[in-house]
C-alpha positions as CSV (number, residue, x, y, z in Angstrom):
1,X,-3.7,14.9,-7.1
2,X,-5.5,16.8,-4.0
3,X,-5.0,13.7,-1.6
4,X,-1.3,14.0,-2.4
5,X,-1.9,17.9,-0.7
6,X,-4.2,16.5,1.8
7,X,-1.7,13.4,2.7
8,X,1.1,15.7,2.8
9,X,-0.8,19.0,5.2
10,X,-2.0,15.9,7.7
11,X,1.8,14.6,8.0
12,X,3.8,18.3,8.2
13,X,1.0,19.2,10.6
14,X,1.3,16.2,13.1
15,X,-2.3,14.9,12.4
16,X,-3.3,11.9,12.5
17,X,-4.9,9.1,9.5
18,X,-5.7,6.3,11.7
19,X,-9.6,6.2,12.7
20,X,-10.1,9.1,9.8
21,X,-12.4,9.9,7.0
22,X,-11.1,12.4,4.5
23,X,-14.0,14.8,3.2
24,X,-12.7,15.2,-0.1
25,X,-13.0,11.5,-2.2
26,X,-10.9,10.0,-4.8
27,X,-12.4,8.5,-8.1
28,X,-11.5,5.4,-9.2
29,X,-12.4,3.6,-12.8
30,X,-15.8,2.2,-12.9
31,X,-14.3,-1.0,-14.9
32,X,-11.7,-1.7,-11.8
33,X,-14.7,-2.0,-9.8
34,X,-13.1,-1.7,-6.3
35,X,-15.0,-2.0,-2.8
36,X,-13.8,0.4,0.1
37,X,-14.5,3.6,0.9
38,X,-12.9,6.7,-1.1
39,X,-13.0,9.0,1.4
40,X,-10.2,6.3,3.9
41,X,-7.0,6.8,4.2
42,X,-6.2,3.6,2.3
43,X,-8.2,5.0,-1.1
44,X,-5.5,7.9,-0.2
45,X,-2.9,5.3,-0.3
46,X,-4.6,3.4,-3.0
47,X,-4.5,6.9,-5.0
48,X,-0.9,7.8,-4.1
49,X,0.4,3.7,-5.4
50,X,-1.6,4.4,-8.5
51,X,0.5,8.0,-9.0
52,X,4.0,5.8,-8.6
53,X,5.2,6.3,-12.1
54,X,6.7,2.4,-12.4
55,X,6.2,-1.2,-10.9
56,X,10.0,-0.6,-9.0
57,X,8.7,1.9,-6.1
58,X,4.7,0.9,-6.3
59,X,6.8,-2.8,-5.2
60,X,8.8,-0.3,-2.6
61,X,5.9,0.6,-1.2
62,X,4.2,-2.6,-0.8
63,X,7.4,-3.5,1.0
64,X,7.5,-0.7,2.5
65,X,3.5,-1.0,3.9
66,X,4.3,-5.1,5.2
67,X,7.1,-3.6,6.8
68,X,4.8,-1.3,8.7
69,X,2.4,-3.8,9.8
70,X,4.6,-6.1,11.0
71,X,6.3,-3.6,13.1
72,X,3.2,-2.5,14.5
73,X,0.7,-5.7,14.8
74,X,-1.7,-4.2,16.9
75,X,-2.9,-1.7,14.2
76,X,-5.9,-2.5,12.9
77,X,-6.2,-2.1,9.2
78,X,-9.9,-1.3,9.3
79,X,-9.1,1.6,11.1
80,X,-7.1,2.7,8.0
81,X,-10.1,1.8,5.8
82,X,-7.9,-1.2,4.6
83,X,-10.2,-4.1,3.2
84,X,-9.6,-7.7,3.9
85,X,-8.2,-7.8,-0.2
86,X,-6.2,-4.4,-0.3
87,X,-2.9,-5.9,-1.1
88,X,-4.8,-8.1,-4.2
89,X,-6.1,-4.5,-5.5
90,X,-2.7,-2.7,-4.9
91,X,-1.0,-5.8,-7.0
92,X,-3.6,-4.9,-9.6
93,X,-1.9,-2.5,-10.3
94,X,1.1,-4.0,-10.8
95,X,2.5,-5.7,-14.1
96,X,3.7,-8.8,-12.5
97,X,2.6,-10.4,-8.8
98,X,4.1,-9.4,-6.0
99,X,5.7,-11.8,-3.5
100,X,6.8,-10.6,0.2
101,X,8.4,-13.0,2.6
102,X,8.8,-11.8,6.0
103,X,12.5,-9.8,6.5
104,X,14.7,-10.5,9.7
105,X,13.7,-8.2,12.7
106,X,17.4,-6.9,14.4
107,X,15.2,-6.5,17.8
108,X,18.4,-4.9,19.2
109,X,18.0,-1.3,16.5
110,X,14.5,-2.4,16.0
111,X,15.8,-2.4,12.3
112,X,14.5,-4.6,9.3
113,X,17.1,-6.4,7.2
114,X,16.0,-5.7,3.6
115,X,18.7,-8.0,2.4
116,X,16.5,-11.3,3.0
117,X,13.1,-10.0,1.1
118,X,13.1,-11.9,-2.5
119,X,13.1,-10.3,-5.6
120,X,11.2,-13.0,-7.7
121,X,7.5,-13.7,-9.2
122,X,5.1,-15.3,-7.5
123,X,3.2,-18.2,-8.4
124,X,1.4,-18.2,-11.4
125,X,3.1,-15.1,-12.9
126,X,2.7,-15.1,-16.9
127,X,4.5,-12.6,-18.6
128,X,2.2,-12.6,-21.8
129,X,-0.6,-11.1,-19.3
130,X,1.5,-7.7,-18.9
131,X,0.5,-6.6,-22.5
């Protein structure tokens, strides 16, 4: 819950995640066994998904994240802490997969058309795993 204070000071402040270590650490499950550094700003993001109370807005967000980075290619995601598998452990969390397929850019409002992004399961869903 104190990254979602720290997230929140850093944005109404104007400061900055990119390039940024965070000197208090989130704790994850030993059993989930995940591999980046708790102290990024995507283990703040990863912390803030797992707080989404259901699948509809942690799916929002993934959305909403994709979004992001196709808007602004030149990011580099290791400068966010992001490893090369963060959206596989993001959909861990997830009850079903999630699928994103790339929305239409409107270059002239440098808008995104959320109409053409597909609400369906991906590949290899199986809705007995979902317990």
């Amino acid at each position: 819950m104190k990254c979602t204070v720290i997230s929140r000071n850093i944005s109404a402040h104007g400061g900055r995640f990119y390039n940024r270590s965070f000197p208090i650490k989130i704790l994850t499950p030993k059993k989930d066994n995940l591999q980046f550094d708790p102290g990024s700003p995507f283990a703040y993001i990863y912390a803030l998904y797992r707080l989404l109370p259901n699948n509809l807005l942690r799916q929002s967000m993934l959305k909403d994240l994709e979004l992001l980075f196709l808007r602004y290619p030149f990011v580099k995601l290791k400068h966010l802490g992001f490893p090369e598998d963060w959206l596989a452990i993001l959909e861990r969390c997830l009850c079903f997969p999630y699928e994103f397929s790339a929305p239409t850019l409107k270059y002239e409002a440098l808008d995104f058309s959320f109409a053409s992004i597909p609400h369906k399961p991906a590949p290899g869903y199986n809705s007995e795993d979902c317990g």
